[in-house]
Backbone bond lengths (Angstrom), bond angles and torsions (degrees), N, CA, C in turn:
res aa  C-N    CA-C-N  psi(-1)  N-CA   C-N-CA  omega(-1)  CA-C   N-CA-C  phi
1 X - - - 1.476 - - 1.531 108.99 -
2 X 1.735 114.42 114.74 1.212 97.60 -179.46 1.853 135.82 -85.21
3 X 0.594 123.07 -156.28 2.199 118.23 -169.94 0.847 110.50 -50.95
4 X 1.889 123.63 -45.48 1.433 137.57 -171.84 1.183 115.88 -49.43
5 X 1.700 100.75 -68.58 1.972 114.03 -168.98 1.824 86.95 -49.20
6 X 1.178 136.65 -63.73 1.193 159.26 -150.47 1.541 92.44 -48.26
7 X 1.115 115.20 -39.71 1.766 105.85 -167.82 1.651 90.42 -127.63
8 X 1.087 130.66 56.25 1.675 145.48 149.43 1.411 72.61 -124.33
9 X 1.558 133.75 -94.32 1.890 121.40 -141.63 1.501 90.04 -34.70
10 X 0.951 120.16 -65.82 1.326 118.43 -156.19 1.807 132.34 -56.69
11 X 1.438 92.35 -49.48 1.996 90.82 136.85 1.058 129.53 -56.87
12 X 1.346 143.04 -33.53 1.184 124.95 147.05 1.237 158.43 -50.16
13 X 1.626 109.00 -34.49 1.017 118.10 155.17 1.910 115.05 -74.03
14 X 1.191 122.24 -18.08 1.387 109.08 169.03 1.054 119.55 -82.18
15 X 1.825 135.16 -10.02 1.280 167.84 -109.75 1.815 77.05 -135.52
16 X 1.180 108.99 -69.50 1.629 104.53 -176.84 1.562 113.76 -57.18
17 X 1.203 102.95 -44.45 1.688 88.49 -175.82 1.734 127.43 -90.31
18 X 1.863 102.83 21.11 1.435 109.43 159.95 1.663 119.33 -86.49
19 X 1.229 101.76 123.83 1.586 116.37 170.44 1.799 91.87 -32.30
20 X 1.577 110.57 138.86 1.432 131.60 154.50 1.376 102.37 -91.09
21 X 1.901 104.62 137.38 1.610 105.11 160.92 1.194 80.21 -91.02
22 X 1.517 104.09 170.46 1.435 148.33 169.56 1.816 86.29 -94.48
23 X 1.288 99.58 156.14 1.423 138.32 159.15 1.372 119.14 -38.91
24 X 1.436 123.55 -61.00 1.560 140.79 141.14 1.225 131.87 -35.72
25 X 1.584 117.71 -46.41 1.428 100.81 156.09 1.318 126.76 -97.36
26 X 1.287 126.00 -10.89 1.812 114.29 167.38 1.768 98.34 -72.62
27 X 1.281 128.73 -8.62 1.337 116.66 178.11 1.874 99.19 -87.99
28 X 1.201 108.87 -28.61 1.518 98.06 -175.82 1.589 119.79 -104.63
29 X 1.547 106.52 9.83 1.533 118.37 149.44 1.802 116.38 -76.15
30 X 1.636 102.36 -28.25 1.364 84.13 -171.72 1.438 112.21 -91.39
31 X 1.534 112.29 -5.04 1.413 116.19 -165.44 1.497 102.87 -98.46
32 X 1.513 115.01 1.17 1.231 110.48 161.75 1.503 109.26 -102.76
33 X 1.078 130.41 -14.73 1.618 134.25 178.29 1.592 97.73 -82.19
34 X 1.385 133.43 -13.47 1.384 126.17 -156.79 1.661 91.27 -113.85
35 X 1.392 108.69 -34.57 1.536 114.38 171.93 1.772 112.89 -43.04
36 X 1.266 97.77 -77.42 1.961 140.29 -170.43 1.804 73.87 -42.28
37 X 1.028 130.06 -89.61 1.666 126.84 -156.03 1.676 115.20 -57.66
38 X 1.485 110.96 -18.47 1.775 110.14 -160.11 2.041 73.33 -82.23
39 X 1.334 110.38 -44.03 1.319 97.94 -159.69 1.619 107.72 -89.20
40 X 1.328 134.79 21.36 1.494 146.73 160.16 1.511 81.76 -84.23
41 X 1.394 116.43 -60.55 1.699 95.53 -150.78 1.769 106.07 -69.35
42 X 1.063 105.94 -9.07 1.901 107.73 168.12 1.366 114.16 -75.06
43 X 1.556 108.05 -48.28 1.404 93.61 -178.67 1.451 120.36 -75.93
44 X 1.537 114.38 -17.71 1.541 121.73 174.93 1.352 110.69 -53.81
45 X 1.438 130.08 -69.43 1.404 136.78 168.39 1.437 111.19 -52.31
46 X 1.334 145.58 -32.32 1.330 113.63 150.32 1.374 127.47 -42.83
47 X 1.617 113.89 -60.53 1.517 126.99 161.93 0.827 122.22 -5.93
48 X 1.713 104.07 -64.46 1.893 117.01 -175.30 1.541 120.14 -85.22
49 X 1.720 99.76 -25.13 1.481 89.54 150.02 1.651 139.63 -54.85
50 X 1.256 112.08 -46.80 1.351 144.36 174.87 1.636 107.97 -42.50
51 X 1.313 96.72 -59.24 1.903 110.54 171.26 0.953 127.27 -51.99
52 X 1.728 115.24 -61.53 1.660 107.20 175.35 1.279 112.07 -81.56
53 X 1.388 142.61 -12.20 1.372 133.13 155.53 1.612 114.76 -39.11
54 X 1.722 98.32 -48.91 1.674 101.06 -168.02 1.748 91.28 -64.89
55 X 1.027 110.22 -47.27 1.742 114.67 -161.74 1.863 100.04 -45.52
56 X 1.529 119.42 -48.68 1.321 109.47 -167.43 1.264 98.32 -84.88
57 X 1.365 137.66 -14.82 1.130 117.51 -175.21 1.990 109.19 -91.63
58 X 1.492 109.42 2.24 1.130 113.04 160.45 1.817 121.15 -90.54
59 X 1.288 93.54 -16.53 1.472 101.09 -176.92 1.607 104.05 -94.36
60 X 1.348 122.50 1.97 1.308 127.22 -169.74 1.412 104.79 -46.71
61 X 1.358 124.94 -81.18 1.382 154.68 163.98 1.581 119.05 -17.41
62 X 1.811 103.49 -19.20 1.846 89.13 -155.83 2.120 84.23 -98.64
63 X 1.693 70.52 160.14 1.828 88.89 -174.95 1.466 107.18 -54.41
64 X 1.950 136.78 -13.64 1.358 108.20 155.44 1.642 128.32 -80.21
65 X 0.828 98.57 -17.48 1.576 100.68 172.88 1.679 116.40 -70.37
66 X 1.512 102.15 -30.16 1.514 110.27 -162.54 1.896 97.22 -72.35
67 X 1.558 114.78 -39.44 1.199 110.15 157.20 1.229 141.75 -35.49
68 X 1.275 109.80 -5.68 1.759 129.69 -162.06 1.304 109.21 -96.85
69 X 1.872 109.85 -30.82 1.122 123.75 -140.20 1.601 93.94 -106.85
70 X 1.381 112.82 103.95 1.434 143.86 171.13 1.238 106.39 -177.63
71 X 1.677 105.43 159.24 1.621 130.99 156.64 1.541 101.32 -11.49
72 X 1.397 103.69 -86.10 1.573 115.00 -154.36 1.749 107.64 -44.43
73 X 1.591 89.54 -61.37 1.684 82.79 -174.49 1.974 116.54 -64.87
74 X 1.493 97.09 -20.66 1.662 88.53 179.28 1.707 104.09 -59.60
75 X 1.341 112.26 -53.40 1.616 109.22 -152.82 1.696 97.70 -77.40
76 X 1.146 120.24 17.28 1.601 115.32 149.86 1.381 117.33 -114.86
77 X 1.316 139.23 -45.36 1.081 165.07 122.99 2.139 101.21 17.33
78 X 1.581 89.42 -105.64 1.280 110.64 176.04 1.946 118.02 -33.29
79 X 1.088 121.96 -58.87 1.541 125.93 149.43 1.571 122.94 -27.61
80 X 1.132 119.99 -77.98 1.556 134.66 178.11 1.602 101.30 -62.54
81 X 1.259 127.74 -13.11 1.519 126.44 173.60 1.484 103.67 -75.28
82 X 1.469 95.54 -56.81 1.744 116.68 -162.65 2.216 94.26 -69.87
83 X 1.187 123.26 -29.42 1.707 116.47 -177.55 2.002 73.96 -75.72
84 X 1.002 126.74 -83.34 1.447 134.66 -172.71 1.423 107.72 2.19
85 X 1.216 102.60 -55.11 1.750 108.35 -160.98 1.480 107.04 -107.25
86 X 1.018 119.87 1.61 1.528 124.61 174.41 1.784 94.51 -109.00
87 X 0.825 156.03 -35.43 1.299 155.84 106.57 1.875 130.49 32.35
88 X 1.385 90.88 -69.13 1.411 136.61 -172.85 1.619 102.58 -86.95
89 X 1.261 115.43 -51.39 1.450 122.16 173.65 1.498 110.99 -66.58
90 X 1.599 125.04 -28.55 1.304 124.64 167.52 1.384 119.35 -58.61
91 X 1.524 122.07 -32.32 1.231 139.58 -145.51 1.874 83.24 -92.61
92 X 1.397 110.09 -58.31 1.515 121.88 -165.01 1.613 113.07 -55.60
93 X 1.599 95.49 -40.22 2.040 98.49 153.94 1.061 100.02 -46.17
94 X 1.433 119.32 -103.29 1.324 137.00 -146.44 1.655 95.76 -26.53
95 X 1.161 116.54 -77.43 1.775 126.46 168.02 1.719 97.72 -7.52
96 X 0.912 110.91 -70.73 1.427 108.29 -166.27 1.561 123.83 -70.76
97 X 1.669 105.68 -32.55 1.320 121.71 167.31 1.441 120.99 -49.41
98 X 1.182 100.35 -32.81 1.788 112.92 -162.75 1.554 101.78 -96.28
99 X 1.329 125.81 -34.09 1.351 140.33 161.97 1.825 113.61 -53.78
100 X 1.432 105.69 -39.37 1.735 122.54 159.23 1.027 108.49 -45.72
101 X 1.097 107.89 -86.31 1.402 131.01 -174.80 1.559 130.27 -72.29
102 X 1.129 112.81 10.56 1.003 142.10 160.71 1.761 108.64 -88.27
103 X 0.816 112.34 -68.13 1.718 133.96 -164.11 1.823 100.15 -64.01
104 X 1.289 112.62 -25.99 1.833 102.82 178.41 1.593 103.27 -120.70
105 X 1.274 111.62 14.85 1.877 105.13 -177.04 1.572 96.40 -61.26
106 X 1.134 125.16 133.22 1.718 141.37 140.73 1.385 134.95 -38.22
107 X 1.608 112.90 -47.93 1.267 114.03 -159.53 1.501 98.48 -127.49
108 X 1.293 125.27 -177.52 1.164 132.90 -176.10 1.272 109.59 -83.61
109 X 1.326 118.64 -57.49 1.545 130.86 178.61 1.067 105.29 -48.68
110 X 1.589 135.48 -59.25 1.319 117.90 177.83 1.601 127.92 -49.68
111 X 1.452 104.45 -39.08 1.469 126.64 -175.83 1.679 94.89 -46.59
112 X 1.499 112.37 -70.64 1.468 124.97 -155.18 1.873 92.38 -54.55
113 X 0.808 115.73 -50.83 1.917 130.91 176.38 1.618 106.63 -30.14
114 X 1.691 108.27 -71.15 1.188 123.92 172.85 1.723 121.08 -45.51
115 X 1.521 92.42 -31.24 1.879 96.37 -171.63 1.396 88.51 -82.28
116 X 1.029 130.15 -67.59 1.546 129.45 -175.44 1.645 119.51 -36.51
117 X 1.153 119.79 -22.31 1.119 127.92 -166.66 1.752 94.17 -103.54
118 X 1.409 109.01 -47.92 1.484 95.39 175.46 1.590 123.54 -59.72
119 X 1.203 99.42 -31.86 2.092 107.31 165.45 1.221 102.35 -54.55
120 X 1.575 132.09 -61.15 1.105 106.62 -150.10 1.631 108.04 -92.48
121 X 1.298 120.43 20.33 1.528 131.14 -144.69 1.996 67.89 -120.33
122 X 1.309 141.48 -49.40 1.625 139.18 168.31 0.848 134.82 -73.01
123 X 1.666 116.32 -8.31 1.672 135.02 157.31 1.332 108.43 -71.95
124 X 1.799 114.60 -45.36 1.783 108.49 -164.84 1.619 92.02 -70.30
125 X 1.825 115.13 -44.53 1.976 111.58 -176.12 1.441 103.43 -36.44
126 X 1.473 119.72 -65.48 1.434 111.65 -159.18 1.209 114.68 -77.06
127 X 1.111 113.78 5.24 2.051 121.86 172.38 1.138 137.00 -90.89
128 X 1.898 81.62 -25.54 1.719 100.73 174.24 1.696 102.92 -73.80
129 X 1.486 94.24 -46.25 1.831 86.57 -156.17 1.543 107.84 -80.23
130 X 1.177 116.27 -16.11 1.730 111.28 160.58 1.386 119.46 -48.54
131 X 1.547 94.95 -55.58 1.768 105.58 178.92 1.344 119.95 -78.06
132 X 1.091 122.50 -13.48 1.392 120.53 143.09 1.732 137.53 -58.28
133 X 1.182 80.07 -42.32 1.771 102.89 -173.68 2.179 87.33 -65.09
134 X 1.363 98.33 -51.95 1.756 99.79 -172.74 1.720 99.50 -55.45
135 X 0.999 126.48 -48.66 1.752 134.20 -169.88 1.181 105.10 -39.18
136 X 1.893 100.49 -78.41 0.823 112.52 -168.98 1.829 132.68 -44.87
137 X 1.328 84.28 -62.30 1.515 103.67 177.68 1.786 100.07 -48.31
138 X 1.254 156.83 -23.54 0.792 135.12 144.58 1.575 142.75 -98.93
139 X 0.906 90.83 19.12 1.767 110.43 155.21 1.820 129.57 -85.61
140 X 1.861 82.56 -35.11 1.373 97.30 161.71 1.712 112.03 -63.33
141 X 1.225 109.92 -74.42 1.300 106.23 174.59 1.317 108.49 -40.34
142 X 1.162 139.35 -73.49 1.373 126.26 172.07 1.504 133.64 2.12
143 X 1.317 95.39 -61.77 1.287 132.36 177.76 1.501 110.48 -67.17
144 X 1.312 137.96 -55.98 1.192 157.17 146.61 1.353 96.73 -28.10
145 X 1.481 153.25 -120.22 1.261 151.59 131.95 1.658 102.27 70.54
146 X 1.420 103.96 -66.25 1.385 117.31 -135.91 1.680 92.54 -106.59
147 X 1.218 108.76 -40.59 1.662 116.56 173.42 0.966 139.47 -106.16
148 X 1.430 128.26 -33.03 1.289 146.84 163.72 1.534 126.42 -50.44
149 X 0.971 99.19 90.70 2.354 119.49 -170.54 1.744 87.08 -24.78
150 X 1.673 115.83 -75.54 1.219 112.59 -161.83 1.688 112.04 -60.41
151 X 0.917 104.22 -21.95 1.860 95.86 167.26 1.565 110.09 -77.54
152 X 1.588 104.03 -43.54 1.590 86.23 -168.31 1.562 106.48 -60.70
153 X 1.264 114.32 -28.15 1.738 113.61 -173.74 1.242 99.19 -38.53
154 X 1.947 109.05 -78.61 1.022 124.16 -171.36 1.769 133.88 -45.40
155 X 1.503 120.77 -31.96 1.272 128.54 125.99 1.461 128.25 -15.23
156 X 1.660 109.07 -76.27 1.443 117.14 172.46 1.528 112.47 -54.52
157 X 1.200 128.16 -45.11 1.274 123.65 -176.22 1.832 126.15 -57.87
158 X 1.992 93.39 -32.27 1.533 109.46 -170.13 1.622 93.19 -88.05
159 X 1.320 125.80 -40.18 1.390 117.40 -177.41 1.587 102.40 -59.92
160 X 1.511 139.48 -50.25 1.533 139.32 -171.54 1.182 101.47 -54.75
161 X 1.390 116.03 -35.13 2.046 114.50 -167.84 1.776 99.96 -93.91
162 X 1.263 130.50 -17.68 1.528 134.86 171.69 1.522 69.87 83.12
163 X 0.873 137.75 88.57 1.491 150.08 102.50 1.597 146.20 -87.80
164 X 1.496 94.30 -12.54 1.315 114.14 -150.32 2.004 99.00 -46.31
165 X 1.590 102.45 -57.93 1.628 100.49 171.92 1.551 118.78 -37.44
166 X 1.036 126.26 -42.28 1.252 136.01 -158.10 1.842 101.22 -84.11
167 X 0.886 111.34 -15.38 1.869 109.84 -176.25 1.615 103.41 -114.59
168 X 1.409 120.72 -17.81 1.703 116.53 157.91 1.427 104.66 -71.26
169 X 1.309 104.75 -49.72 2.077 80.06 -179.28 1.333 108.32 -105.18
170 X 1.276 134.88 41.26 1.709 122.73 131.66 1.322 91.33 -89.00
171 X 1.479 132.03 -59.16 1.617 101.38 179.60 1.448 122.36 -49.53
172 X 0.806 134.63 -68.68 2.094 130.13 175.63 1.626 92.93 -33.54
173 X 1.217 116.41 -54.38 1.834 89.68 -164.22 1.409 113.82 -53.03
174 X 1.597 99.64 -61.93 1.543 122.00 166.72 1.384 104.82 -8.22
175 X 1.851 114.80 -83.08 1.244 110.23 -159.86 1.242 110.67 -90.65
176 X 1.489 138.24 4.58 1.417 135.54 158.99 2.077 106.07 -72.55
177 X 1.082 108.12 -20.15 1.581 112.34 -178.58 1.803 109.28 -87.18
178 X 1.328 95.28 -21.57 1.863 107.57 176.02 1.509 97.85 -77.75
179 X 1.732 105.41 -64.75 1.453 103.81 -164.63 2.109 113.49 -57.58
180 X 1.494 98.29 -9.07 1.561 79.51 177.54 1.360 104.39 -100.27
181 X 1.074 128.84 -45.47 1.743 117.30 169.89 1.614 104.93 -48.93
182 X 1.241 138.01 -38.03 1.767 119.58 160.32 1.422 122.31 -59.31
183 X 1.441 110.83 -31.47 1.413 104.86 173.80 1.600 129.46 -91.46
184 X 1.923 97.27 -3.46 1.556 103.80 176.87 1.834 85.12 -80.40
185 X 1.218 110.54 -45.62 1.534 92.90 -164.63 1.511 132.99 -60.17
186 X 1.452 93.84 -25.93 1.753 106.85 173.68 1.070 122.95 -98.53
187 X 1.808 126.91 10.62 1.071 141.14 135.72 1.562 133.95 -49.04
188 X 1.792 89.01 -55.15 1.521 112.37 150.80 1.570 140.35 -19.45
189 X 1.769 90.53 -60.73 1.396 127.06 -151.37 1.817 68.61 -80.68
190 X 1.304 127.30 -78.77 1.384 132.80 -161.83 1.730 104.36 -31.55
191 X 1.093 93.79 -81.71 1.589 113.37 -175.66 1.512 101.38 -23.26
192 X 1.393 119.58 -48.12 1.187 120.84 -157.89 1.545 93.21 -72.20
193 X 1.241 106.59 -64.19 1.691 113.48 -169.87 1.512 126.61 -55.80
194 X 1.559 119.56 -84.64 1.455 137.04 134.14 1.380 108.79 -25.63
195 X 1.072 134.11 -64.93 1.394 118.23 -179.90 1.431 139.04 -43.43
196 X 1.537 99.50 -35.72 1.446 119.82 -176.22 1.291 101.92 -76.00
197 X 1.537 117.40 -33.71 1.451 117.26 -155.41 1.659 94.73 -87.35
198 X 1.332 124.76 -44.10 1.456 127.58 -166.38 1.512 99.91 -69.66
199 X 1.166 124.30 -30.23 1.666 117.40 161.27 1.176 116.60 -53.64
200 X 1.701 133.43 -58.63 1.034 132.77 177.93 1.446 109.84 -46.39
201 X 1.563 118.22 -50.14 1.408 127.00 -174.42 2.031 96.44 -48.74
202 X 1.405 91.34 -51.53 2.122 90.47 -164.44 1.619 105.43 -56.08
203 X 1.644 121.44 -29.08 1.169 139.07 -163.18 1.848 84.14 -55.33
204 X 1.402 102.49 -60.37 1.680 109.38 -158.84 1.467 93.59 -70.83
205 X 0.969 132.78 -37.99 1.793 130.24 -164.65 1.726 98.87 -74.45
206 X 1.346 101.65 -6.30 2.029 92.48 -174.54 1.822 89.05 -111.45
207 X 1.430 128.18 -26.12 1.517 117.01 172.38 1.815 114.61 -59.92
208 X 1.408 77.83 -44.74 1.644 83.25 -170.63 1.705 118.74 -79.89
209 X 1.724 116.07 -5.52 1.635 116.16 152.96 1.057 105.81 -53.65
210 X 1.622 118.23 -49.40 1.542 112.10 -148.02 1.535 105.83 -90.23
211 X 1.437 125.14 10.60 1.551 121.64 -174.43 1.670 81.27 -110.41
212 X 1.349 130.25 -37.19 1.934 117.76 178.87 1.443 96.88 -64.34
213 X 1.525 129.88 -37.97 1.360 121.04 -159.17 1.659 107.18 -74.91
């Protein structure tokens, strides 16, 4: 008999003397492993809410922000803040909803439903604030462009030399080459965080096929 058969008997016989879960508890190991992460990814996005709030309210004070501070830029500004954060607060329900409802589901089928929905409930979060981050940032400029003394100079100066084409798209390249190194990095930041966790989440959504199957 060669090595192989030799170490199958032998898993087998250790194969017998491992405790069996029941059905009920590998379903209520995963619904506590699926719990613990729906509600990391709630408290995470508070977290990161919490952060860049502190960040602008540390940047309040500095001379680029203080540029901001007029009429014009408030009544665009102030609006797109206020959809921003009412927005974000939708997202922070849902976060918590799914963490609810997550935490008393019964059955498996519902369970697998709920996980799926929490993925795609952390695909629309990180889609919003990319595409926000893209909006904004050029509305600002926009805004800048149209009001801002030291732009209009600089404007006036490129239109007198027939440059004017030539200084809209070094600016667009410029800040399309910023906005993707900000968005490789907070892609990053995701992947790392959310990412790790929505794996763990798929980990439980592929145990719990194979306990319906």
């Amino acid at each position: 008999m060669d090595e192989l058969e030799l170490l199958k008997k032998d898993w087998k016989r250790q194969e017998k003397r491992l405790p069996r879960l029941s059905f009920d508890e590998i379903y209520n190991m995963v619904l506590k492993r699926s719990s613990s992460i729906v509600k990391w990814i709630f408290i995470i996005s508070l977290l990161e809410f919490a952060f860049w709030t502190l960040i602008s309210f540390g940047l309040k004070d500095t001379e680029a922000i203080q540029r901001f501070d007029n009429q014009e830029f408030r009544s665009v500004l102030i609006p797109m803040s206020i959809i921003g954060y009412a927005i974000l607060a939708y997202f922070f329900y849902l976060f918590f909803r799914n963490y609810r409802t997550i935490s008393v589901t019964d059955n498996a089928k519902k369970l697998m439903e709920n996980i799926l929905r929490t993925r795609r409930t952390v695909k629309q979060y990180v889609a919003f604030n990319l595409i926000y981050l893209f909006i904004s940032t050029f509305v600002t400029l926009g805004i800048l462009f149209k009001q801002d003394d030291q732009f209009k100079n600089v404007i006036n100066e490129a239109t007198a030399n027939g440059e004017l084409f030539k200084l809209y798209a070094t600016t667009i390249i410029a800040t399309l080459f910023l906005l993707a190194i900000a968005i490789g990095l907070i892609l990053a930041f995701y992947y790392l965080i959310y990412g790790l966790l929505l794996k763990r989440l798929n980990k439980n959504y592929r145990e719990l096929k194979k306990l319906e199957s």
